[in-house]
C-alpha positions in Angstrom: -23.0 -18.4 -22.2 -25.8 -19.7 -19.9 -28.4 -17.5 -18.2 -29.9 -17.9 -15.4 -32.5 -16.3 -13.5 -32.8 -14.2 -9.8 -35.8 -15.0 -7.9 -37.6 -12.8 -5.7 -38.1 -13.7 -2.1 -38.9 -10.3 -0.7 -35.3 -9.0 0.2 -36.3 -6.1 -2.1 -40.0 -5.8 -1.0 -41.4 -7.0 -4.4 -44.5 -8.6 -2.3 -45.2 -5.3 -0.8 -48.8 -4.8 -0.4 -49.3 -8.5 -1.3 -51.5 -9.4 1.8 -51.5 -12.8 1.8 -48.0 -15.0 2.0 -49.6 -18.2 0.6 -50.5 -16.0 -2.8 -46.9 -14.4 -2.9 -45.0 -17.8 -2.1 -47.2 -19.4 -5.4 -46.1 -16.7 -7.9 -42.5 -17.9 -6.5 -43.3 -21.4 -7.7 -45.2 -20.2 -11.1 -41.6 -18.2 -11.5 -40.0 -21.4 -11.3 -42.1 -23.6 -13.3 -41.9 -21.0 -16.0 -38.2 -21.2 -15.7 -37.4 -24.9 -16.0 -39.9 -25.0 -18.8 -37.4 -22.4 -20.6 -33.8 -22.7 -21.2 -32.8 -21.3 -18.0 -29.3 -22.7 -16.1 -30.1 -21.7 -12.5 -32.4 -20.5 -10.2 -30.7 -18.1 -7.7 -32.0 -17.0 -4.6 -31.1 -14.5 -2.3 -30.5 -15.6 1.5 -31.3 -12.4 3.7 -33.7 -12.2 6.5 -34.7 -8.8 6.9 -36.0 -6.4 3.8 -33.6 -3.3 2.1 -34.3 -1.4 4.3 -35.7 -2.9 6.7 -39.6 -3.4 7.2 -42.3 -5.6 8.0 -43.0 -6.4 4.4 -42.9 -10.7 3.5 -39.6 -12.3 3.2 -39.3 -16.0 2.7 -36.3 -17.8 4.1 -34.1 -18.9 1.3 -33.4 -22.5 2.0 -36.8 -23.4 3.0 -38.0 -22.0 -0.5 -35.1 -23.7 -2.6 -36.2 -26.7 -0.4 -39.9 -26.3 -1.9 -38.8 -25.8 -5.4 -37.1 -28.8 -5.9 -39.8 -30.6 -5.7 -42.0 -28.1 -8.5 -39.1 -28.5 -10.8 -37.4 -31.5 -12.6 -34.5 -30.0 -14.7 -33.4 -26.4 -13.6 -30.5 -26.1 -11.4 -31.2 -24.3 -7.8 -28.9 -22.3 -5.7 -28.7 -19.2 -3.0 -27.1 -16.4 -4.4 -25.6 -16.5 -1.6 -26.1 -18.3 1.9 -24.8 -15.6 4.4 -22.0 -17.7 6.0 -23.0 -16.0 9.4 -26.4 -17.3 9.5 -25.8 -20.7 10.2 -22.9 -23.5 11.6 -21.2 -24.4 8.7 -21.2 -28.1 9.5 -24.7 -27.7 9.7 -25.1 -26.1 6.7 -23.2 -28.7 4.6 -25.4 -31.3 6.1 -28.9 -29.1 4.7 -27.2 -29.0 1.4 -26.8 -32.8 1.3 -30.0 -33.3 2.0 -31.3 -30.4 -0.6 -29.0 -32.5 -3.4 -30.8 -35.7 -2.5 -33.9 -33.4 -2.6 -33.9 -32.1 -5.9 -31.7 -35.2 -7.6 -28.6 -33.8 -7.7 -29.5 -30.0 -8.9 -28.2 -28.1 -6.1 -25.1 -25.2 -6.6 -24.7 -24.2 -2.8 -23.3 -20.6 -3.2 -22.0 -18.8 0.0 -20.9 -15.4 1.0 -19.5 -13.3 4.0 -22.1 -11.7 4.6 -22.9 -8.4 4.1 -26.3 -6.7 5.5 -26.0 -5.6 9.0 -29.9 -5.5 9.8 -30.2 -9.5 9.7 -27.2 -9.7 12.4 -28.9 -7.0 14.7 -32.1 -8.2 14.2 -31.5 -11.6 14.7 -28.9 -12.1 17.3 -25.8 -12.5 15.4 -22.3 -10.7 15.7 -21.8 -8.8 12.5 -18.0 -8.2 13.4 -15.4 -6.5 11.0 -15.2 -7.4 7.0 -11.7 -9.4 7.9 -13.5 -11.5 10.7 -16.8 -12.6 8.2 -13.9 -13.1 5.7 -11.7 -15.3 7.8 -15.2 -16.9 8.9 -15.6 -17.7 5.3 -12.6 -19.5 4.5 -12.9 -21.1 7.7 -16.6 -22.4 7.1 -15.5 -23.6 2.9 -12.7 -25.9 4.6 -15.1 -27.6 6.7 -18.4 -27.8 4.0 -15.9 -29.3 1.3 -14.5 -31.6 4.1 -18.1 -33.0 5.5 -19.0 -33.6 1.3 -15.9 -36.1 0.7 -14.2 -37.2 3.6 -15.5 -40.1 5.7 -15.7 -37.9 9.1 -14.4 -34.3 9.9 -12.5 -32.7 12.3 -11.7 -29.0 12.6 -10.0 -26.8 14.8 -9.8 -23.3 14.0 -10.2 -19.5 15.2 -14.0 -19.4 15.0 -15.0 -23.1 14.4 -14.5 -26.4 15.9 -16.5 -29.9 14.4 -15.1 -33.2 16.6 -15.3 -36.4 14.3 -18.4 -34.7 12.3 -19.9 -38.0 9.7 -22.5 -36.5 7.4 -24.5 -39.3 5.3 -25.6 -38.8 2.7 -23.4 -36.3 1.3 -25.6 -35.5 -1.7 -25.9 -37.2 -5.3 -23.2 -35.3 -7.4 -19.8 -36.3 -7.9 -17.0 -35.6 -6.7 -19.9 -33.4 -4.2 -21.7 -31.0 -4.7 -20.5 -27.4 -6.4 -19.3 -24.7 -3.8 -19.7 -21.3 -5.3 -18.4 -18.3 -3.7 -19.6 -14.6 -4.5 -17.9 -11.5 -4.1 -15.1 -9.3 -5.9 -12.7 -8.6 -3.3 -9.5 -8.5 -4.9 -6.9 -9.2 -2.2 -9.1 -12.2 0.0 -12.4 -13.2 -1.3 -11.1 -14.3 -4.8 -8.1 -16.2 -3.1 -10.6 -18.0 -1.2 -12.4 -19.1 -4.4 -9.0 -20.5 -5.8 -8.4 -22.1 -3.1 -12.1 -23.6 -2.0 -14.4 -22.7 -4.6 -15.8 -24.6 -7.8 -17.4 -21.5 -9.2 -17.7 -17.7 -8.4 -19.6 -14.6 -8.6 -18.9 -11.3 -9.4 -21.4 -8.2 -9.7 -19.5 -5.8 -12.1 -19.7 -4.2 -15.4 -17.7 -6.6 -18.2 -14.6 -4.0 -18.0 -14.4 -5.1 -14.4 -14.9 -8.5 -14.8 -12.4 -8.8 -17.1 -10.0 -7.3 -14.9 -10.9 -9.7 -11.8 -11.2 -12.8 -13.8 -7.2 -12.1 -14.2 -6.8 -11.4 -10.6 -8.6 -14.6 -9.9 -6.2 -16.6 -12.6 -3.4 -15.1 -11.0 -4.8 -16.5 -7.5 -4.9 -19.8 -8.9 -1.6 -20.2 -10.5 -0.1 -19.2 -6.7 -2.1 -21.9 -5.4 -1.6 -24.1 -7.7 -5.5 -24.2 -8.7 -6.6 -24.6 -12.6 -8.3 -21.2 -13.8 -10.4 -23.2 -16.4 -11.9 -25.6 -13.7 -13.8 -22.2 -11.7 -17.3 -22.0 -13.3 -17.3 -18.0 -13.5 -21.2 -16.1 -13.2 -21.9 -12.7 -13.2 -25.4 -10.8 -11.9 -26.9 -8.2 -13.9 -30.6 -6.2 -14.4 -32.7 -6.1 -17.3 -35.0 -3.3 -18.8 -36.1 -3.4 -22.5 -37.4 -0.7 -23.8 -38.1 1.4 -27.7 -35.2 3.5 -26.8 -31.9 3.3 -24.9 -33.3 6.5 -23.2 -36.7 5.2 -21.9 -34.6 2.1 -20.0 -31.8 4.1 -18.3 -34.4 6.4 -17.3 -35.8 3.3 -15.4 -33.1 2.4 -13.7 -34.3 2.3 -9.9 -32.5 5.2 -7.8 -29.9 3.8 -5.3 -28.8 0.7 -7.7 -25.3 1.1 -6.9 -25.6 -0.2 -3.7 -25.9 -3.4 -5.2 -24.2 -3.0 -8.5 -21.1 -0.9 -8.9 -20.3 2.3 -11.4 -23.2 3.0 -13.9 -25.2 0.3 -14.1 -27.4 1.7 -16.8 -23.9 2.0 -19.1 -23.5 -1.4 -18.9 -26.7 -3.8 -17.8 -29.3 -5.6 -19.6 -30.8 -1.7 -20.1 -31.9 -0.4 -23.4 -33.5 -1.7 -27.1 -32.7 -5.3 -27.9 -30.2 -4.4 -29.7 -28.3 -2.7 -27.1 -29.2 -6.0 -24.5 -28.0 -8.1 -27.1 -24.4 -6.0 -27.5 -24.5 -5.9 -23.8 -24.4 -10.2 -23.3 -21.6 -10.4 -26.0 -19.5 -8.2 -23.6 -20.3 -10.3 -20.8 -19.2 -13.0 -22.3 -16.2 -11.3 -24.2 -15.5 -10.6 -20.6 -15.3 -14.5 -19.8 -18.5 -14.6 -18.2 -20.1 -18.3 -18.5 -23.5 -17.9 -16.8 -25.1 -14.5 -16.0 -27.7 -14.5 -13.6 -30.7 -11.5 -15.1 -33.2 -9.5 -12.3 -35.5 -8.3 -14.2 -37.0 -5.0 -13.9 -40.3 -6.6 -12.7 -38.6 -9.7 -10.5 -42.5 -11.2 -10.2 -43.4 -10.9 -14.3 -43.8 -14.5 -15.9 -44.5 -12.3 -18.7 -41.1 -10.9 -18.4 -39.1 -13.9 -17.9 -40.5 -15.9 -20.9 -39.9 -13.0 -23.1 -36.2 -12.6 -22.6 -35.8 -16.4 -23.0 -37.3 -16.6 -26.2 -35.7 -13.3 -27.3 -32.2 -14.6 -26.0 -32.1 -17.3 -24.4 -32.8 -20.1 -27.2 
């Protein structure tokens, strides 16, 4: 199993009180320096545009800091965990990504999403709709990103986008293009849409329920006709070591189910080593093949060497 690593940005206010936005952007980069000197797989980023909950605290755009990164790294792989499929016209976005894979030489994962947080649609002028319109946006915008990466031109036609003989040169460095990731758990739509579009997935859960959705997702694909093996499958988890099991759950951050189902402390990165390490054999018992780690300080260089020499490699 690969681990990978989820860079602050400022969604969760880790610059608060951090007065000057050259200084926090920097201790981004010295995050990601440290990372591609380690064993690390990815560098994930999250793409939101206002702070949980909301405030006037920093918050860098995502692609404009993946955009920067390329070009302090050389062997890490970079990627938005995820691009909020509302945000921007899909065409458009495959046509950024292109140019972010010529960018960084051909180390881009472009993952995308539904889209989730209300406050960035209110507060910048974007219709948050229902769940089954972002959804049906989704599968919509994957048709037409795949599309503008390996056919010659593009033309769509559907409920919420239209693209009229679309070219999009260059179209990136990897081959066949570039890999479309697509996050989210739900059982019934969002993991048919990564059978049908996707080249890798993500799914925050505890191993139990990972487990459990990977064979939802492999039943998806054998109705579609779609090889199970050939989805990359990643996972997002926290991390706090501590002397006892005790001393780290009692540092799990109150309100950390909004982002991470059930009881995280019973089954995160959280406890002695021993208990991490027992943790990231169920992960990847579970089937788990990269698992993206927040650490409990997201802005600790300290932090992120330590785990990769403890278990990383």
């Amino acid at each position: 199993m690969k681990f990978s690593i989820f860079l602050p940005t400022g969604f969760a206010q880790e610059f608060a009180g951090v007065p000057d936005p050259v200084e926090a952007y920097e201790s981004i980069v010295r995050l990601a320096r440290a990372a591609d000197e380690c064993a690390y797989e990815t560098l994930w980023v999250p793409d939101h545009l206002t702070t949980i909950p909301p405030s006037s605290e920093l918050l860098f755009e995502a692609w404009s800091v993946l955009t920067g990164l390329a070009r302090e790294t050389s062997r890490v792989r970079l990627g938005q965990l995820v691009t909020g499929n509302g945000y921007r016209n899909p065409a458009l976005q495959a046509k950024m990504a292109s140019t972010l894979d010529v960018i960084s030489h051909g180390r881009l994962t472009f993952g995308i999403g539904a889209g989730w947080w209300e406050p960035d649609y209110v507060q910048y002028g974007y219709e948050f709709g229902t769940a089954g319109e972002r959804l049906r946006k989704l599968g919509e915008a994957a048709q037409i990103i795949r599309s503008m990466w390996t056919e010659a031109e593009t033309t769509f036609d559907g409920e919420f986008y239209r693209v009229r003989g679309a070219f999009n040169e260059p179209k990136g460095v990897q081959t066949p293009h570039i890999p479309l990731m697509i996050a989210g758990g739900g059982e019934k739509v969002t993991l048919r849409l990564v059978a049908r579009y996707a080249d890798a997935c993500n799914i925050m859960d505890s191993p139990e329920q990972l487990e459990r959705k990977f064979a939802i997702l492999r039943r998806h694909c054998d109705d579609v006709g779609r090889d199970f093996t050939s989805i990359h499958r990643t996972s997002t988890t926290a991390c706090i070591i501590r002397d006892t099991d005790e001393e780290a759950r009692a540092m799990v951050p109150p309100g950390a189910e909004f982002a991470f189902p059930g009881d995280l402390a019973g089954y995160g990165l959280i406890g002695t080593p021993e208990t991490v390490r027992a943790r990231i054999a169920a992960y990847e018992a579970a089937g788990v093949q990269e698992l993206v780690v927040g650490f409990e300080d997201p802005t600790s260089e300290e932090q992120l060497r330590r785990f990769a020499k403890d278990f990383v490699g």
